[in-house]
N, CA, C and O atoms as a Maestro MAE file, in Angstrom:
{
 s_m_m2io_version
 :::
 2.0.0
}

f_m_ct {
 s_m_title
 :::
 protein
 m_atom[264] {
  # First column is atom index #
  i_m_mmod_type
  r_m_x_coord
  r_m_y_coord
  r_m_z_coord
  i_m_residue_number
  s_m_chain_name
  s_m_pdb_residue_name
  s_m_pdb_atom_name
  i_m_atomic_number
  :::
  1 25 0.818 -1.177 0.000 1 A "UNK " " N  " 7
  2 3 0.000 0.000 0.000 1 A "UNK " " CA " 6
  3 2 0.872 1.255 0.000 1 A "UNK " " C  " 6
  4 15 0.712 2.259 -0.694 1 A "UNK " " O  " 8
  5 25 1.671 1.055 0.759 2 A "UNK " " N  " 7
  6 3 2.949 1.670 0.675 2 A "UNK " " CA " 6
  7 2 3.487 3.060 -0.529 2 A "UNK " " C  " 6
  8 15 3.399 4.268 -0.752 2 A "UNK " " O  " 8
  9 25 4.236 1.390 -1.153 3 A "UNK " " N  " 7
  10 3 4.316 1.917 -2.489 3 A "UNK " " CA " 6
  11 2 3.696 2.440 -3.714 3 A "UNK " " C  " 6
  12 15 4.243 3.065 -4.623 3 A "UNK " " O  " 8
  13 25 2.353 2.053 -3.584 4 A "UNK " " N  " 7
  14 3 1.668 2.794 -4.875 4 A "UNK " " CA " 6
  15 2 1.163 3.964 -3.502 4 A "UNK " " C  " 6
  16 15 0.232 3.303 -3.042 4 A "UNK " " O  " 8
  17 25 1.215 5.031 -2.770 5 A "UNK " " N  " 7
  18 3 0.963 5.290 -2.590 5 A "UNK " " CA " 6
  19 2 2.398 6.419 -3.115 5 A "UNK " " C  " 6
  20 15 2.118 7.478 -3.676 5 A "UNK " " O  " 8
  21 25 3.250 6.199 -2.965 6 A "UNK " " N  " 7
  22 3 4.866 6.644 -3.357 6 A "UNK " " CA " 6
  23 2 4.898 6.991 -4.572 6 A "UNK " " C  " 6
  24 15 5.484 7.975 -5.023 6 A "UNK " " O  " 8
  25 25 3.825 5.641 -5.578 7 A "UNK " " N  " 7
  26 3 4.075 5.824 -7.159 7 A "UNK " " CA " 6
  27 2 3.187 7.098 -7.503 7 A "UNK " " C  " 6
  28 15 3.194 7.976 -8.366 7 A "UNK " " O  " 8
  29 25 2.277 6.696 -6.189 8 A "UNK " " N  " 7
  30 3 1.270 8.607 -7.399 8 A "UNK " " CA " 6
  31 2 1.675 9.685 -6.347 8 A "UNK " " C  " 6
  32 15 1.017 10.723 -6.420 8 A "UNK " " O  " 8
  33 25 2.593 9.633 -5.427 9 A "UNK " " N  " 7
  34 3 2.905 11.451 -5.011 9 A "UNK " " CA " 6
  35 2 3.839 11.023 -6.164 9 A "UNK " " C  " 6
  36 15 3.076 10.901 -7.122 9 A "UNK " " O  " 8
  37 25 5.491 10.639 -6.702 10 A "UNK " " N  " 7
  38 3 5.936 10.698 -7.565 10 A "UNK " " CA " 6
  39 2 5.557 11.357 -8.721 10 A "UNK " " C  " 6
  40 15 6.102 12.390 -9.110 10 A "UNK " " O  " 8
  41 25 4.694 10.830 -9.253 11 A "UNK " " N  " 7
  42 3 4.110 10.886 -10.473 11 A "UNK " " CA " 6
  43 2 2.725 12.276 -10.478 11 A "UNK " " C  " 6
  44 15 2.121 12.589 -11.504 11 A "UNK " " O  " 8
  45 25 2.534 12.772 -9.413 12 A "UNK " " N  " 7
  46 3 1.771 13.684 -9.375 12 A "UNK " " CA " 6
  47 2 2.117 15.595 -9.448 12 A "UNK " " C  " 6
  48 15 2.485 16.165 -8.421 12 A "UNK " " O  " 8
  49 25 1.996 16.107 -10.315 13 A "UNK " " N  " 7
  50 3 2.157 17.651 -9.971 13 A "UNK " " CA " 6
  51 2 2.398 17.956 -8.742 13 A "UNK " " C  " 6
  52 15 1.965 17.454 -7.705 13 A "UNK " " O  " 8
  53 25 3.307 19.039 -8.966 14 A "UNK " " N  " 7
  54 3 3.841 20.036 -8.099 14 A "UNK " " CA " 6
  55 2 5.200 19.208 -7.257 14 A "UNK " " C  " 6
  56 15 6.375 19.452 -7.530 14 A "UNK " " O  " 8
  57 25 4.776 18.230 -6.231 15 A "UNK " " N  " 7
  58 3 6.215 17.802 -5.608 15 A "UNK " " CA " 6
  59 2 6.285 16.418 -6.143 15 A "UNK " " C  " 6
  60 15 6.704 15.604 -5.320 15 A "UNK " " O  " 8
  61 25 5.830 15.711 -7.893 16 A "UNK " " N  " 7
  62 3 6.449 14.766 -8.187 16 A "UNK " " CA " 6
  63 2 7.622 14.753 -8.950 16 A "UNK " " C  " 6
  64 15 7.646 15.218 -10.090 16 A "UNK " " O  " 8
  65 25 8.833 14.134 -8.272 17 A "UNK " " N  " 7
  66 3 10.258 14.591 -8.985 17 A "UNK " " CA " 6
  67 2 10.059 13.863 -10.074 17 A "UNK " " C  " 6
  68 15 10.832 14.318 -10.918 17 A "UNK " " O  " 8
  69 25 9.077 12.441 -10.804 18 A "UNK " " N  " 7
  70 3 9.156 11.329 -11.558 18 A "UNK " " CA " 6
  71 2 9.037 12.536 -12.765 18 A "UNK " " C  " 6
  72 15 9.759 12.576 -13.761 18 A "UNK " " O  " 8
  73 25 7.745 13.694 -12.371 19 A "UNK " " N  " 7
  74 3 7.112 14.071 -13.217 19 A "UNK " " CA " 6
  75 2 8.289 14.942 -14.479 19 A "UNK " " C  " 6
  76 15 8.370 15.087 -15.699 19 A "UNK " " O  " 8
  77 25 9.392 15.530 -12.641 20 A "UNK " " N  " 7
  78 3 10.209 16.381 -13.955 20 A "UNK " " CA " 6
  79 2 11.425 16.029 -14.636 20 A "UNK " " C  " 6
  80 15 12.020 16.662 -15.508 20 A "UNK " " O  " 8
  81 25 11.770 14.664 -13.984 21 A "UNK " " N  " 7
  82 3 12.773 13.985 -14.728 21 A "UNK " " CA " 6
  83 2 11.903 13.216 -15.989 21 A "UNK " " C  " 6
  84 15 12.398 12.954 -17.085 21 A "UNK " " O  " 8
  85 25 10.780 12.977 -15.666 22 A "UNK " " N  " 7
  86 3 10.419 12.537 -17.146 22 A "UNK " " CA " 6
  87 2 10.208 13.647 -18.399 22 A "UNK " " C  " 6
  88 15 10.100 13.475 -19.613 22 A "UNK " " O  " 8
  89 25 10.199 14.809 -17.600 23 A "UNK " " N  " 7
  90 3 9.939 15.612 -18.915 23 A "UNK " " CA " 6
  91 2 11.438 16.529 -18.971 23 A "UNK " " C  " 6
  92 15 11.509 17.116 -20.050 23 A "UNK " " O  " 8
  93 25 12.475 16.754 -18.198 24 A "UNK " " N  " 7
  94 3 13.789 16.699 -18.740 24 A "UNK " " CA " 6
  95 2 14.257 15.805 -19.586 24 A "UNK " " C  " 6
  96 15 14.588 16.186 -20.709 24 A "UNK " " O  " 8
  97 25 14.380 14.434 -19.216 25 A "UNK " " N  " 7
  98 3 14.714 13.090 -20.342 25 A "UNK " " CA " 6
  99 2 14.390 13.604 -21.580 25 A "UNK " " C  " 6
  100 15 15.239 13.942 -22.404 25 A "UNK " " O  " 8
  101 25 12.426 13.727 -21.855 26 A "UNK " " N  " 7
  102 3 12.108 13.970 -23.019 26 A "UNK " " CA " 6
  103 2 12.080 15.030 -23.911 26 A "UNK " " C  " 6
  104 15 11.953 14.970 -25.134 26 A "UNK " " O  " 8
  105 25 12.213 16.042 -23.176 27 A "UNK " " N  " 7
  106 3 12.582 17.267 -23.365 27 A "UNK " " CA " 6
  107 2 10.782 17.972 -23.990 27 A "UNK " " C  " 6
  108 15 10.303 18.605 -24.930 27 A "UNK " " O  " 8
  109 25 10.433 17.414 -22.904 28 A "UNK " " N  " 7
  110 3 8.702 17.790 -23.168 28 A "UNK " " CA " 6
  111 2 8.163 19.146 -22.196 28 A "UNK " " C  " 6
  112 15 8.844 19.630 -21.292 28 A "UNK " " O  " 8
  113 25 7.337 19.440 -22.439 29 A "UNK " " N  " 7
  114 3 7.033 20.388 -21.630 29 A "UNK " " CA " 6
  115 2 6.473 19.876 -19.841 29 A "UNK " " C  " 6
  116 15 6.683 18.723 -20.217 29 A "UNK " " O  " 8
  117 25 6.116 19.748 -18.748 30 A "UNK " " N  " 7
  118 3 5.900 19.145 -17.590 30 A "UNK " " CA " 6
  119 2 4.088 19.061 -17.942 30 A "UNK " " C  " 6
  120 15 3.300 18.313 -17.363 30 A "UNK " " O  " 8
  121 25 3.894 19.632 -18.575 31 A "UNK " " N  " 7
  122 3 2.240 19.881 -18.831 31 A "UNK " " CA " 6
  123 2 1.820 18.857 -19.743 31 A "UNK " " C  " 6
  124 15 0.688 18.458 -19.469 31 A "UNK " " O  " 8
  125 25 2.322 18.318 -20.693 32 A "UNK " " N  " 7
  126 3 2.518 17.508 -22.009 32 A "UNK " " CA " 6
  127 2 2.524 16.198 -21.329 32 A "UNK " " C  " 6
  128 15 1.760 15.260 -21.557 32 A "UNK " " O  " 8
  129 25 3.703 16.262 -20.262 33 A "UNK " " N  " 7
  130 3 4.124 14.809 -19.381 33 A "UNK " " CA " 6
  131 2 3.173 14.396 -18.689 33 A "UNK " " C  " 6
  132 15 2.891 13.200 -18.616 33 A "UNK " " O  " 8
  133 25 2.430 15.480 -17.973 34 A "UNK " " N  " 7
  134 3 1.058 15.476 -16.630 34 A "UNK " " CA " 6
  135 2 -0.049 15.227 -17.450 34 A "UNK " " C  " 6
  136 15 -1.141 14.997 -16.930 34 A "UNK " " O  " 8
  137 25 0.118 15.245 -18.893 35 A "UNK " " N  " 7
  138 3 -1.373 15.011 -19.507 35 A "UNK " " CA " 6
  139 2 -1.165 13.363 -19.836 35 A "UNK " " C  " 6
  140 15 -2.132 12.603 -19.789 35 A "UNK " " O  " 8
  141 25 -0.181 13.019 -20.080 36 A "UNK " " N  " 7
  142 3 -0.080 11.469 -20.784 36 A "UNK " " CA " 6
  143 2 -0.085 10.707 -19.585 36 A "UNK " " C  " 6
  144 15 -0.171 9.480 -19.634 36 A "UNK " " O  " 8
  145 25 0.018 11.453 -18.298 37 A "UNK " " N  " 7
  146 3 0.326 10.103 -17.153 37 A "UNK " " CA " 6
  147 2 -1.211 10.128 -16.314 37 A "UNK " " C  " 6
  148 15 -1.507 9.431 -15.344 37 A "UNK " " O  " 8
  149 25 -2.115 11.198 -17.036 38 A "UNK " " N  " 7
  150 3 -3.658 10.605 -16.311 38 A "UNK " " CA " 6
  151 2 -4.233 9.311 -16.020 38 A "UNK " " C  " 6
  152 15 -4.741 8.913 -14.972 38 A "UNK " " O  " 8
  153 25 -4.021 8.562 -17.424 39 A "UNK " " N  " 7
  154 3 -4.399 7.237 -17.376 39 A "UNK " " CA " 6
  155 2 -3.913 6.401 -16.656 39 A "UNK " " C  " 6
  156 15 -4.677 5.567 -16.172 39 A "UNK " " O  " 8
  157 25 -2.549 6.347 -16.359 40 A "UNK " " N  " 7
  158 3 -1.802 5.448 -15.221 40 A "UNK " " CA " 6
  159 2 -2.273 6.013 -14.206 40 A "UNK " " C  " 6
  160 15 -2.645 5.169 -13.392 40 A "UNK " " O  " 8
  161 25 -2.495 7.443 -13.741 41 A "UNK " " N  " 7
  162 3 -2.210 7.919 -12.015 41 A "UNK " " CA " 6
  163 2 -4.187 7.449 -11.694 41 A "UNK " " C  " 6
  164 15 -4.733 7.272 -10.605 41 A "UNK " " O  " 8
  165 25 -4.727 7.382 -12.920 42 A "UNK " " N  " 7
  166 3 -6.111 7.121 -12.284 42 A "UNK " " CA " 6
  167 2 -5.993 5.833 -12.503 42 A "UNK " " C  " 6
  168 15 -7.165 5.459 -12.449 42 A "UNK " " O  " 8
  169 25 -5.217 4.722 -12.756 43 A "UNK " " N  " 7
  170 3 -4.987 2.707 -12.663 43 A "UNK " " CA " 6
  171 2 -4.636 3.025 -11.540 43 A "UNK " " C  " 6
  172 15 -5.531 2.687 -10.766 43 A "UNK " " O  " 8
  173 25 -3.504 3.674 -10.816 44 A "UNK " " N  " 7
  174 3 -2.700 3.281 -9.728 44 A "UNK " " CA " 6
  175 2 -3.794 3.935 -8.816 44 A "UNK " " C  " 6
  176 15 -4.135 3.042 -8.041 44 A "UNK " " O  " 8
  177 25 -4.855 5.635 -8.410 45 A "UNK " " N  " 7
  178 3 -5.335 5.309 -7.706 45 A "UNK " " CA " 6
  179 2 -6.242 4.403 -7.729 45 A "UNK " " C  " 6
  180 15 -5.850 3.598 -6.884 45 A "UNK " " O  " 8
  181 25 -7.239 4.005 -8.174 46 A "UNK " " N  " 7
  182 3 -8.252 2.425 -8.641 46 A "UNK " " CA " 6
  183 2 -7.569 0.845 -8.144 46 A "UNK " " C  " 6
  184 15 -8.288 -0.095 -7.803 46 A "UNK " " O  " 8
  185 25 -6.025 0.784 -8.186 47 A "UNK " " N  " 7
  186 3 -5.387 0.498 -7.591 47 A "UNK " " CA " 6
  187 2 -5.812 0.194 -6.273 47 A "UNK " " C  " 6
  188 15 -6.512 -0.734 -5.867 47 A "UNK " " O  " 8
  189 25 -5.022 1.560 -5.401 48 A "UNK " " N  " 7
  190 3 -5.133 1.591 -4.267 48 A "UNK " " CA " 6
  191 2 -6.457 1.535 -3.793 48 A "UNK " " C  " 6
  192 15 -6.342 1.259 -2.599 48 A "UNK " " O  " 8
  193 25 -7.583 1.638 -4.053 49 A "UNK " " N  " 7
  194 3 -8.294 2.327 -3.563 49 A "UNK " " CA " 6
  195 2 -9.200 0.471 -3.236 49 A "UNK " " C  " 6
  196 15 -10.074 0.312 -2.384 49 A "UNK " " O  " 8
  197 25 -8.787 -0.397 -3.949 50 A "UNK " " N  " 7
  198 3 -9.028 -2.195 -4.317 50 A "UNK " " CA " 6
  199 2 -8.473 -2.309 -2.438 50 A "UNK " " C  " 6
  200 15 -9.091 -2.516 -1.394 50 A "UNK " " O  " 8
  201 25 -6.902 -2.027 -2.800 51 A "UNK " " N  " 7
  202 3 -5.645 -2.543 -2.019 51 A "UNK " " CA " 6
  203 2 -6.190 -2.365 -0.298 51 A "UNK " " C  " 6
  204 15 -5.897 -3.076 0.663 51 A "UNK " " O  " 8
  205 25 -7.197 -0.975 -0.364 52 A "UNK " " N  " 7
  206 3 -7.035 -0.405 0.869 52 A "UNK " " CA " 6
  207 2 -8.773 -0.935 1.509 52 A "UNK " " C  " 6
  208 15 -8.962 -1.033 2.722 52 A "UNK " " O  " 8
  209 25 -9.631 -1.159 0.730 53 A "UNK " " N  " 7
  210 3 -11.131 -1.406 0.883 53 A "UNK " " CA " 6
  211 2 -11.645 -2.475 0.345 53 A "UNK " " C  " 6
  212 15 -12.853 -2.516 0.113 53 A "UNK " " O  " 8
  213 25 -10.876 -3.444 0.077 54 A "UNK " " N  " 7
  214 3 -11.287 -4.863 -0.705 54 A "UNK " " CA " 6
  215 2 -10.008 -5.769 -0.186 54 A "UNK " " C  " 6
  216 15 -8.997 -5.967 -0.860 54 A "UNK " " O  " 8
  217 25 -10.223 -6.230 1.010 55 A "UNK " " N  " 7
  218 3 -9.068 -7.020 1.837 55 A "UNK " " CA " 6
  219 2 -8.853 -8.540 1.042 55 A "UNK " " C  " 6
  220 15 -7.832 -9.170 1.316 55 A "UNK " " O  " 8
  221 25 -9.784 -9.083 0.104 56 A "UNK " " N  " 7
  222 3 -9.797 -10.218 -0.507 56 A "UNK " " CA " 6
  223 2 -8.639 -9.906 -1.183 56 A "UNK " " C  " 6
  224 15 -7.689 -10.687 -1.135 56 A "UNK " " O  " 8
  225 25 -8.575 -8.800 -1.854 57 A "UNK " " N  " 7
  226 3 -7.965 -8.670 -3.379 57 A "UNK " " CA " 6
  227 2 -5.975 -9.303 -3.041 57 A "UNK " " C  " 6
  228 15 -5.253 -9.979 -3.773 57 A "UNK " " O  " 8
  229 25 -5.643 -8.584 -1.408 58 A "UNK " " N  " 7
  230 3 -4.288 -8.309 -0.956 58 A "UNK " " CA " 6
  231 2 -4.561 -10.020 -0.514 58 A "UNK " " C  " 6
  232 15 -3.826 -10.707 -1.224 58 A "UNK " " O  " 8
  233 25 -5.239 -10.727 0.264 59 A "UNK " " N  " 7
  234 3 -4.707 -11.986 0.783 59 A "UNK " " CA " 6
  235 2 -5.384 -12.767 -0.457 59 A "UNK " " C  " 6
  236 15 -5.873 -13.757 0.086 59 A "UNK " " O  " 8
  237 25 -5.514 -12.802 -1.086 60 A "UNK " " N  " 7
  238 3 -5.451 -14.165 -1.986 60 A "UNK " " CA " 6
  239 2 -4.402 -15.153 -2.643 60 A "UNK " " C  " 6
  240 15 -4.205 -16.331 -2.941 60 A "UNK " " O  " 8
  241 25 -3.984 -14.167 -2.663 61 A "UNK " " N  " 7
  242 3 -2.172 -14.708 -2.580 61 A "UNK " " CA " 6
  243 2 -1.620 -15.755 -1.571 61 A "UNK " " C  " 6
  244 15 -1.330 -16.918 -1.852 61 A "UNK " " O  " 8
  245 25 -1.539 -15.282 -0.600 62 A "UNK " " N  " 7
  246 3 -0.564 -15.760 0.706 62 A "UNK " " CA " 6
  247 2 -1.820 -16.589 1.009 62 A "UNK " " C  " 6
  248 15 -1.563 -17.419 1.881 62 A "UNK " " O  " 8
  249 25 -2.854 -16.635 0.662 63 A "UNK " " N  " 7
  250 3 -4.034 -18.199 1.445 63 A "UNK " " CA " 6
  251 2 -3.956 -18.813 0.353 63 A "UNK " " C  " 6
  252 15 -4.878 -19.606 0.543 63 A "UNK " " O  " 8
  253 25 -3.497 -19.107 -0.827 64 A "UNK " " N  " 7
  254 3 -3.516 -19.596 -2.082 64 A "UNK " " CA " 6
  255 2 -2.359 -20.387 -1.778 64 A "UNK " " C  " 6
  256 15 -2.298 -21.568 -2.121 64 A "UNK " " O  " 8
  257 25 -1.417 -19.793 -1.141 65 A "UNK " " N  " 7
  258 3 0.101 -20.404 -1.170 65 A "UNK " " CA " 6
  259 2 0.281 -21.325 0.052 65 A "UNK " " C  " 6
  260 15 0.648 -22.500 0.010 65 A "UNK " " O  " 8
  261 25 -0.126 -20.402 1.465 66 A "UNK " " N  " 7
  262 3 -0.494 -20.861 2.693 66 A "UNK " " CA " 6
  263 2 -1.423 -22.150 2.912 66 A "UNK " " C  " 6
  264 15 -1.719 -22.512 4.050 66 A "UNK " " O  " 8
  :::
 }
 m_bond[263] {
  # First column is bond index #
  i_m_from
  i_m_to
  i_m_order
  :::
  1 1 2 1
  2 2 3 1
  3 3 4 2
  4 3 5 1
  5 5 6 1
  6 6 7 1
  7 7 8 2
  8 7 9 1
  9 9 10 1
  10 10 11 1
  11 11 12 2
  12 11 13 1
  13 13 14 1
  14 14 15 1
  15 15 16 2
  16 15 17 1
  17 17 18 1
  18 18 19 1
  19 19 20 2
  20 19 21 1
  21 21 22 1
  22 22 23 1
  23 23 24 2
  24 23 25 1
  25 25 26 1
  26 26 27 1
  27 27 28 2
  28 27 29 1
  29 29 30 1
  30 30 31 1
  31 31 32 2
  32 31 33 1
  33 33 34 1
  34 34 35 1
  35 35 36 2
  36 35 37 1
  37 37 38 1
  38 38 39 1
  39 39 40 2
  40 39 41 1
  41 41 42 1
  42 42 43 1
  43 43 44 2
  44 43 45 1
  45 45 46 1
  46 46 47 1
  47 47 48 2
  48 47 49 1
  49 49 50 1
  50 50 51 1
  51 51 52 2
  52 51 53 1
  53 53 54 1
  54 54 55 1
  55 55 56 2
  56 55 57 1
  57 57 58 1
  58 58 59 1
  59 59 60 2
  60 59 61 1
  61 61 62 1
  62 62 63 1
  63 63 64 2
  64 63 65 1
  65 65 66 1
  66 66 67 1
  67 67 68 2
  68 67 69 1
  69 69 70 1
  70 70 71 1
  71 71 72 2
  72 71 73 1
  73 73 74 1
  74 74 75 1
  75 75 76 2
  76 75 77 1
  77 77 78 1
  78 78 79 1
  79 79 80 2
  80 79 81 1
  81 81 82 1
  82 82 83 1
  83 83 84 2
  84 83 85 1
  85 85 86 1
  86 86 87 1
  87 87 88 2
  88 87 89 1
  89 89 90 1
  90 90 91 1
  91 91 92 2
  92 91 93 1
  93 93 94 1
  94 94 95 1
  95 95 96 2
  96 95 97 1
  97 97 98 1
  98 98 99 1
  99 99 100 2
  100 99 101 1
  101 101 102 1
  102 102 103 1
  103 103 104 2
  104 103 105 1
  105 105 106 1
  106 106 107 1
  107 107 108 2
  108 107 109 1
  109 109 110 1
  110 110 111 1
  111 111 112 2
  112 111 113 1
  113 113 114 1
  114 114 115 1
  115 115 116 2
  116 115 117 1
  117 117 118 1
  118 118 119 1
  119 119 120 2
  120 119 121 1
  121 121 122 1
  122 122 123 1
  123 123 124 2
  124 123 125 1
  125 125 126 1
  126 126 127 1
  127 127 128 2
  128 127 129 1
  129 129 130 1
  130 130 131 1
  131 131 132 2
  132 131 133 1
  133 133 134 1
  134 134 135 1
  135 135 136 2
  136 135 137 1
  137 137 138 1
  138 138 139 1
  139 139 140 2
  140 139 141 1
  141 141 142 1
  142 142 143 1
  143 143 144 2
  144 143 145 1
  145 145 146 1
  146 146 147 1
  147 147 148 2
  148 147 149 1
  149 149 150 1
  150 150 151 1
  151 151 152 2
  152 151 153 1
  153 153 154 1
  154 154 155 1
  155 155 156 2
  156 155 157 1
  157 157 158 1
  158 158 159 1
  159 159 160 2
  160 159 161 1
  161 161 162 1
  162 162 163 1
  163 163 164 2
  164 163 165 1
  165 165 166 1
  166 166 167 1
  167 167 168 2
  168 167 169 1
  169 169 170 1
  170 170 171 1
  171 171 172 2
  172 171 173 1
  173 173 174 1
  174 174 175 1
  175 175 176 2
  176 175 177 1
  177 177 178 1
  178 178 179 1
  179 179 180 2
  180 179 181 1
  181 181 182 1
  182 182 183 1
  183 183 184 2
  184 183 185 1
  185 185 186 1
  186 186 187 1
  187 187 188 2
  188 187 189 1
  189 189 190 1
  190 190 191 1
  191 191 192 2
  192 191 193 1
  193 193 194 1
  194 194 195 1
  195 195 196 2
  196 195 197 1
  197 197 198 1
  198 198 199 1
  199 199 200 2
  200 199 201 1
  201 201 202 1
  202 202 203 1
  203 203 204 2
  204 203 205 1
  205 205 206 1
  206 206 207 1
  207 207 208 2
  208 207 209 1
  209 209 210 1
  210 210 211 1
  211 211 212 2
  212 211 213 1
  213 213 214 1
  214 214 215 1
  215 215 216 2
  216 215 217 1
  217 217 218 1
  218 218 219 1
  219 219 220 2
  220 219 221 1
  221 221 222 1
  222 222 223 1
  223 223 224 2
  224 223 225 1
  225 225 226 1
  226 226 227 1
  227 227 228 2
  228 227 229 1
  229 229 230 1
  230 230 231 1
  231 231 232 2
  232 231 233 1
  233 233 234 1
  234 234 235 1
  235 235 236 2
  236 235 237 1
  237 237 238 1
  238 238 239 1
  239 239 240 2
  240 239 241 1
  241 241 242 1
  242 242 243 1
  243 243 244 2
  244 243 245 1
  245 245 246 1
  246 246 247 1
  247 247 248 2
  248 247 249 1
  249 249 250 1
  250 250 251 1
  251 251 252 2
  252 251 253 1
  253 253 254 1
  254 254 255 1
  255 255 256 2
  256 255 257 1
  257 257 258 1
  258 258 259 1
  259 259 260 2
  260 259 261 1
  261 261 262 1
  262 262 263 1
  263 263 264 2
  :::
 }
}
């Protein structure tokens, strides 16, 4: 929960550093970069939002294996 919680401040305006090294690399504008990463930052919250209010989704794993 942690970590996708890490992946969208990253990846989010204003204090995401992902946001401005991805648009230094590409040499894009930060606005250009923040428009193409909507679709991921709204998977990853939809994501979390499973991870944090749907307790099946996280143990199915470890009782599958267990």
């Amino acid at each position: 929960m942690a970590t996708i919680n890490f992946a969208i401040g990253m990846a989010t305006p204003l204090f995401g550093y992902s946001l401005f090294v991805g648009a230094a690399i590409s040499r894009l504008s930060v606005e250009e970069v923040r428009k193409a990463l909507w679709l991921m930052l709204r998977v990853k919250i939809l994501v979390l939002a499973l991870i944090t209010y749907v307790p099946w989704v996280v143990l199915a794993l470890p009782r599958l294996l267990g």
